[in-house]
C-alpha positions as CSV (number, residue, x, y, z in Angstrom):
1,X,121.8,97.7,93.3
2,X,117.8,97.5,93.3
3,X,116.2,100.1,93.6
4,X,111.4,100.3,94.1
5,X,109.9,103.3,93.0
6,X,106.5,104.1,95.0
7,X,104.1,106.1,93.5
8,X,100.5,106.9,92.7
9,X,101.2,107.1,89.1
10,X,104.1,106.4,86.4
11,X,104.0,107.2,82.3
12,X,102.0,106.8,80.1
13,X,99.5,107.8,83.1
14,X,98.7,111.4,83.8
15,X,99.8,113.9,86.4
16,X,102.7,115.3,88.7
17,X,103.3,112.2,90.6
18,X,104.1,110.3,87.3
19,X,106.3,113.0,86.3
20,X,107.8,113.0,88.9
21,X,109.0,109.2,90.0
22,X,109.8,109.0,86.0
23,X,112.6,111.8,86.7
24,X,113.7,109.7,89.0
25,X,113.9,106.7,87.2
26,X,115.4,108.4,84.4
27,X,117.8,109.9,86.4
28,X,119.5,106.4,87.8
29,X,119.1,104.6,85.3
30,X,121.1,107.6,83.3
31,X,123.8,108.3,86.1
32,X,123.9,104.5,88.0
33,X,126.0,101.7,86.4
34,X,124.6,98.7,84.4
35,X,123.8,96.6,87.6
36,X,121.0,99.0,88.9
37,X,118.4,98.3,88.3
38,X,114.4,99.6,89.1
39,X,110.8,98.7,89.9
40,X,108.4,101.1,90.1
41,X,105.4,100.1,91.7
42,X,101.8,102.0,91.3
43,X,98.2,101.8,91.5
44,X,96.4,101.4,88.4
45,X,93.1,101.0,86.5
46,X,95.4,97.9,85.0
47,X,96.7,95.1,86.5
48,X,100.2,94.5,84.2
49,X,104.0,94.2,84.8
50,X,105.4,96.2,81.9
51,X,108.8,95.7,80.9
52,X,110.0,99.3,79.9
53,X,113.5,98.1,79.6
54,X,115.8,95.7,80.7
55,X,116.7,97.5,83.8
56,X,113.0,99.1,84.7
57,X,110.1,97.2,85.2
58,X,106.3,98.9,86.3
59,X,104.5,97.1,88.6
60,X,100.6,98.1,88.5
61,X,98.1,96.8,90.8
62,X,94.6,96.8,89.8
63,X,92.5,99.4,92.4
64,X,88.9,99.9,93.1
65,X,87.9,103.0,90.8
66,X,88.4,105.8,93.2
67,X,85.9,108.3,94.8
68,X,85.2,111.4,96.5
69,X,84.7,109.9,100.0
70,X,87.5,110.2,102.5
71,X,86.6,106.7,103.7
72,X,86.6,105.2,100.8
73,X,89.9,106.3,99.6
74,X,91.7,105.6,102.7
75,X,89.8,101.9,101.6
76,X,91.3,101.6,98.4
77,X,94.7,102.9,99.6
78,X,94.4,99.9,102.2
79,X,93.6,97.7,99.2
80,X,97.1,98.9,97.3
81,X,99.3,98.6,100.1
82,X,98.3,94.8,101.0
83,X,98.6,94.0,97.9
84,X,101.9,95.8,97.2
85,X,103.2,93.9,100.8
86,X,102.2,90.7,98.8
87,X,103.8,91.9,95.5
88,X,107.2,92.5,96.6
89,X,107.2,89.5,99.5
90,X,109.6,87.9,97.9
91,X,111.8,90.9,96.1
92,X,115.2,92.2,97.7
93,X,115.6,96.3,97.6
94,X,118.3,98.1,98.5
95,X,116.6,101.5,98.6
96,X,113.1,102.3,99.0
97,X,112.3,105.9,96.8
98,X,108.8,106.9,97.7
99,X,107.8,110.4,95.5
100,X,104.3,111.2,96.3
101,X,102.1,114.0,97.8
102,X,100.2,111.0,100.0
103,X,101.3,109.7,103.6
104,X,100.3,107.0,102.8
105,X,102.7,106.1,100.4
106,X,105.1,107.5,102.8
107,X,104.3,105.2,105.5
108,X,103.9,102.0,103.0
109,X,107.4,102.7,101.7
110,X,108.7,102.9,105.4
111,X,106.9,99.9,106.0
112,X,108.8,98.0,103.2
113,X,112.4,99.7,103.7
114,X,111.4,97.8,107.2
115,X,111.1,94.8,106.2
116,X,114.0,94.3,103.8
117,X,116.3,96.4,105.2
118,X,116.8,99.2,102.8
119,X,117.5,102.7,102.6
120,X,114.0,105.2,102.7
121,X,114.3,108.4,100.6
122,X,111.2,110.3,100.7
123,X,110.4,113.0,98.4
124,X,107.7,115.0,99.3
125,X,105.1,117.7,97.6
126,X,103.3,119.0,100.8
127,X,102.2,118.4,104.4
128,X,100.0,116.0,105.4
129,X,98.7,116.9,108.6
130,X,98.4,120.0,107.6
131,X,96.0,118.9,104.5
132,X,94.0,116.6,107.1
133,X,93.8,120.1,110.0
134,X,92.1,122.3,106.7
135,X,89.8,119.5,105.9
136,X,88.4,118.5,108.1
137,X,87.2,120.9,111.3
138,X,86.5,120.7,115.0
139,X,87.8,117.5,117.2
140,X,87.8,115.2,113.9
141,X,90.5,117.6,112.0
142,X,92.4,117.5,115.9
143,X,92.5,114.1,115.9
144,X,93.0,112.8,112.2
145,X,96.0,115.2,112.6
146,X,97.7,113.8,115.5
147,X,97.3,110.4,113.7
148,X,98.8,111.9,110.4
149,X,101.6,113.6,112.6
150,X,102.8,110.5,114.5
151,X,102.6,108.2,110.8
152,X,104.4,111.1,109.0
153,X,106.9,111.5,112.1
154,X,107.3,107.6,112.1
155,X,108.1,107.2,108.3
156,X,110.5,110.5,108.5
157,X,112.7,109.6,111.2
158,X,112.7,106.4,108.9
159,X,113.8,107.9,105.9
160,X,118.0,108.3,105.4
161,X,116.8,111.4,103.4
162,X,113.6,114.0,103.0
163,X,113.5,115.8,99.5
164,X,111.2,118.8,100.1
165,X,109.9,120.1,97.0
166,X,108.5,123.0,98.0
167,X,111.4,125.2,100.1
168,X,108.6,126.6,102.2
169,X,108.3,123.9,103.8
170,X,111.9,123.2,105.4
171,X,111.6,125.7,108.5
172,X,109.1,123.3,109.7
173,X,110.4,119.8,109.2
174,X,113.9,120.9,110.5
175,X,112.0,122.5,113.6
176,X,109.8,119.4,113.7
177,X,112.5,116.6,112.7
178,X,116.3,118.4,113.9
179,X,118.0,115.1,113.5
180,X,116.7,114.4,110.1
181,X,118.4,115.0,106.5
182,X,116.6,117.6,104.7
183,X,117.1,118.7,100.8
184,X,115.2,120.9,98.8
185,X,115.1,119.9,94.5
186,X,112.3,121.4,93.8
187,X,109.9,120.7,90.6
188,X,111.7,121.0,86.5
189,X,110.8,122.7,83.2
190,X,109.8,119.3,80.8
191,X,111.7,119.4,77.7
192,X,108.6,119.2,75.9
193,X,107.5,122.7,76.8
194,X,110.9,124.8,76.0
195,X,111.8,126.6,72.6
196,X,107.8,126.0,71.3
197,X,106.7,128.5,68.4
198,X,104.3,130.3,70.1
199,X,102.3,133.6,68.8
200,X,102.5,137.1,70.5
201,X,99.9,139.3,69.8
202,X,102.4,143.1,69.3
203,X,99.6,144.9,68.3
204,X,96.4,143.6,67.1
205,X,94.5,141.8,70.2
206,X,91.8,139.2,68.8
207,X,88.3,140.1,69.9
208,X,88.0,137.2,72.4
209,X,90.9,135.3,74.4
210,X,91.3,132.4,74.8
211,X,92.1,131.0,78.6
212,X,93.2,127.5,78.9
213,X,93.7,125.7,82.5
214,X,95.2,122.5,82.3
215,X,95.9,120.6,85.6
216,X,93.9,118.6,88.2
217,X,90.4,119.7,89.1
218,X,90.3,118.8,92.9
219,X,89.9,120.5,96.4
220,X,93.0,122.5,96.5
221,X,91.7,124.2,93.1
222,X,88.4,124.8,93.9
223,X,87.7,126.2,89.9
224,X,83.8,126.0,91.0
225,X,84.1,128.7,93.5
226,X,85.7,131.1,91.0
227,X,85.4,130.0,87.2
228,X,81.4,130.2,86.9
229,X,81.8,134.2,87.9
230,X,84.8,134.7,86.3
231,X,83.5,133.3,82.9
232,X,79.6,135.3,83.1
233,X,81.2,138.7,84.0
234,X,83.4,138.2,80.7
235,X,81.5,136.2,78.4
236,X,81.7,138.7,75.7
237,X,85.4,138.9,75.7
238,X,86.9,135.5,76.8
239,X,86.5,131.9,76.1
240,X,87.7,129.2,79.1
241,X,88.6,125.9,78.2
242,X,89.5,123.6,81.5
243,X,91.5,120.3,80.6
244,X,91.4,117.7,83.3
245,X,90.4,115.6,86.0
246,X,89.9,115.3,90.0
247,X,87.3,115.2,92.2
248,X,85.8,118.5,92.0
249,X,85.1,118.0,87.9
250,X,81.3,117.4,88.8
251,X,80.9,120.7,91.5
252,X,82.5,122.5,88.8
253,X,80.8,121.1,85.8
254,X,77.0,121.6,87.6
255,X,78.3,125.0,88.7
256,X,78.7,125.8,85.3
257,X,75.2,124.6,84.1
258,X,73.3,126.4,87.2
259,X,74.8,129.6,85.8
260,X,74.1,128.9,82.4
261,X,77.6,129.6,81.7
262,X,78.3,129.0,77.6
263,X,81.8,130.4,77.5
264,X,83.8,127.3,79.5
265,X,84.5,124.4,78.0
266,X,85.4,121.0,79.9
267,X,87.6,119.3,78.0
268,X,89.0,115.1,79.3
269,X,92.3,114.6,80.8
270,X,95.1,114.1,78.4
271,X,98.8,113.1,78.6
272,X,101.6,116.1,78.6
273,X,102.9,115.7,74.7
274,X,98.8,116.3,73.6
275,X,99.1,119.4,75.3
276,X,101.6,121.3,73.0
277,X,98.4,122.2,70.3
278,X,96.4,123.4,72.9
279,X,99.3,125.9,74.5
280,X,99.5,127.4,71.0
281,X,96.0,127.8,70.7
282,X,96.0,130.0,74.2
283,X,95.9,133.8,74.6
284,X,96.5,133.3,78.4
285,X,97.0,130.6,80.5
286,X,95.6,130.3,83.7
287,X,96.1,128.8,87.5
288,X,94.2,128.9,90.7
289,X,94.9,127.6,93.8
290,X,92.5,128.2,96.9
291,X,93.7,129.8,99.5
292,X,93.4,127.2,102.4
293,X,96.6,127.4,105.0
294,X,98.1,123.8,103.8
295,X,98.4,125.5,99.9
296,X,100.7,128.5,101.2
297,X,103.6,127.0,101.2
298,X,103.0,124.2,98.3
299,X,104.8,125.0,95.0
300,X,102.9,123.8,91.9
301,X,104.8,121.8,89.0
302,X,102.1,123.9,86.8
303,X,103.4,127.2,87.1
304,X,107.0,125.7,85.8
305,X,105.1,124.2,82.6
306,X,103.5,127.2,82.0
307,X,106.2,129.7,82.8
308,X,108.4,127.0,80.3
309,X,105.7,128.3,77.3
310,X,106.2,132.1,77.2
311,X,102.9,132.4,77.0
312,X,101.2,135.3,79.7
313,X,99.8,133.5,82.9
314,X,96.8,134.5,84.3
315,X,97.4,133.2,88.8
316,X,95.5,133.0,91.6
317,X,97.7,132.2,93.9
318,X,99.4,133.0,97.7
319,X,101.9,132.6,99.7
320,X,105.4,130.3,98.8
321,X,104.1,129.9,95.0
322,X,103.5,134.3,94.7
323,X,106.7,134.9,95.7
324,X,108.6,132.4,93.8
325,X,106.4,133.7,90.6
326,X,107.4,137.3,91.3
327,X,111.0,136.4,91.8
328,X,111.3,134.1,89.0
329,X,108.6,134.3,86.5
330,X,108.0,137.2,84.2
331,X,104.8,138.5,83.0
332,X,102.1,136.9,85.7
333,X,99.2,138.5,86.3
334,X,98.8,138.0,89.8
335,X,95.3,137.3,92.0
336,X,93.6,137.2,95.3
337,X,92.5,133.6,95.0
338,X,88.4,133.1,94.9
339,X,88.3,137.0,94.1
340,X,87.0,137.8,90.7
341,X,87.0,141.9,91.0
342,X,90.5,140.9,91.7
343,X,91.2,138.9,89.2
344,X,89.6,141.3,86.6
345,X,92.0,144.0,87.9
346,X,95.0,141.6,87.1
347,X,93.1,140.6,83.6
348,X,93.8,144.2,82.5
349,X,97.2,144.8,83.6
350,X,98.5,141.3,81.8
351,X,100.8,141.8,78.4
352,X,99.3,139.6,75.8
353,X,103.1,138.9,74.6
354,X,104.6,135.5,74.6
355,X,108.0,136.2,76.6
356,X,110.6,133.4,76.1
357,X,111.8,132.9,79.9
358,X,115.4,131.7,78.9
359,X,116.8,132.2,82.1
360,X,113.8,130.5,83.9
361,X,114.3,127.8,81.8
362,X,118.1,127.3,82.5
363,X,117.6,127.7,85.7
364,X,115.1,124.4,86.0
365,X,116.8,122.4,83.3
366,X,115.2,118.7,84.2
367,X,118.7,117.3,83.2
368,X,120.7,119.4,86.0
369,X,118.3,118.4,88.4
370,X,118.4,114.5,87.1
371,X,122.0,114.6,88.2
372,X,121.7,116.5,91.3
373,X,119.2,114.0,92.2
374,X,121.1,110.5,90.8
375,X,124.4,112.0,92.7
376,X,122.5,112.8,96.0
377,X,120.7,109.5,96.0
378,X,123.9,107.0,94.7
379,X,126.1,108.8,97.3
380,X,124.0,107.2,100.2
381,X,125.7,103.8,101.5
382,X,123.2,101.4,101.3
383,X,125.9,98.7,102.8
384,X,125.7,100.4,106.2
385,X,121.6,99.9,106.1
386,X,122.2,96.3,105.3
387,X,124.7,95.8,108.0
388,X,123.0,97.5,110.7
């Protein structure tokens, strides 16, 4: 059996959609037999095959660097998915696994399960028609949606199977999509994170706290609009450090700058292991996620690192991701997101105790959900595709 990965990133490169399509590679290459075998193919700063194993290979093709411009991304996404068509001309797949939080990629991997006859299994992190409505206002949003609506319909009705990792989101597709196969395994605690030595403060609270934020530094974020605030009102007490990337760094880093703000440090992107020292080093750890319509129902991957820590958690969030932290994770300090009276009010009701969330942990073990997902995907009968 071969198997492509799609993504927009894969190991040793940063972020949730790496994570992600790794867990899945992992995951059949654990629970298949000897004769599966994967490709994972991914944008990249690089242009290399890299020969992992001898049953995984990563396919990168070199992109133009990327940029805040709507129009130029959709460019450069363009520019990927010709030269992915070219890459795998010749290449036979039996399934088509596309994990990603892009239509795009969606539609590309629809596009190639097309053409050679495989089986589409989409696993998706949010909507994107709902993205495009927020973004982008007046008879533009209207009509960039109805596009995104019929692509995303198109490479759905496609797909054998839709993974929804956010459960909010399942009312909708199923209303949207009834004749479609839906699933729901959601995001996983890293190993990395569990059973760490981390500090609690009992008793004796250091005169300033230390904050850390590690994560993406984009739109749905929007750290400018509350950081800068946030940091002046309590530079006597805390210190912010921000570790990351997006396309909202510079907003946030001239924010910071225009305020005079001396208390927030911006520190560079760095892969999950290098993490680990700067977790220990935080008092509290912190999350924000603005509250635009398409982010109340997504569930961030972030809160099940953190919450896999111990350490307190400092969120600004809504909707899906507030109720799945007041059902599941302990000691959150909830937040209106953007308000910083709020957030203060939050600030002082937050135990400064690491809490070892055993049962949280358990619960999101990444090797239950491996299997789940190996089972679920091996089960489907590729034959039939290839017959039909």
């Amino acid at each position: 059996m071969k198997i492509l990965i799609l993504s927009s990133r894969y190991p040793p490169d940063i972020g949730t959609a790496g994570f992600r399509a790794k867990i899945y590679a992992d995951a059949l290459l654990k629970y298949g037999d000897e004769k599966l075998n994967i490709d994972v193919l991914i944008p990249s700063d690089i242009a290399q095959a890299i020969e992992t194993n001898s049953r995984l290979t990563v396919l990168r093709i070199k992109t133009p660097p990327n940029k805040r411009s709507f129009l130029y991304r959709l460019y450069i996404f363009f520019y990927f998915a010709i030269n992915a068509l070219i890459t795998v001309r010749s290449k036979q797949y039996d399934m088509i696994i596309v994990t990603s939080g892009r239509l795009g990629s969606a539609v590309l991997g629809a596009v190639i399960a097309d053409i050679k006859s495989a089986i589409l299994y989409l696993d998706l992190r949010e909507s994107a028609p709902d993205n495009i409505k927020d973004i982008f206002k007046g008879w533009q949003g209207s009509l960039l949606r109805k596009i995104f609506s019929s692509l995303e319909g198109w490479a759905v009705h496609k797909a054998k199977t839709i993974n929804l990792i956010s459960p909010a989101f399942l009312a909708e597709y199923q209303n949207n999509y009834p004749n479609c196969t839906f699933t729901c395994y959601t995001h996983a605690v890293n190993p990395l994170f569990m059973n760490l030595n981390m500090p609690a403060y009992d008793q004796i609270m250091p005169k300033r706290l230390k904050i850390y934020y590690a994560g993406t530094i984009g739109y749905a974020q929007q750290l400018h609009l509350i950081l800068p605030e946030l940091a002046q009102r309590t530079a006597h007490t805390l210190d912010f450090y921000v570790i990351g990337n997006g396309n909202n760094v510079a907003l946030l880093r001239n924010a910071l700058i225009k305020n005079k703000i001396h208390n927030v440090t911006l520190l560079p992107e760095i892969p999950r292991a290098e993490l680990i020292p700067h977790y220990q080093n935080a008092d509290i750890l912190f999350l924000h996620i603005y509250p635009y319509p398409f982010t109340a129902k997504v569930l961030p991957s972030k809160l099940f690192e953190y919450a896999a820590i111990g350490k307190p958690i400092w969120a600004g969030i809504m909707g899906f991701a507030q109720q799945f932290v007041e059902k599941e994770i302990s000691n959150c300090a909830i937040f209106k997101p953007g308000d910083v009276d709020d957030a203060l009010l939050a600030l002082s009701k937050l135990s400064l105790k690491s809490i070892p969330r055993t049962e949280f942990n358990e619960k999101f073990n990444q090797e239950s959900l491996m299997k789940n997902l190996a089972h679920e995907i091996l089960s489907l009968d590729y034959a039939e595709n290839k017959s039909s």
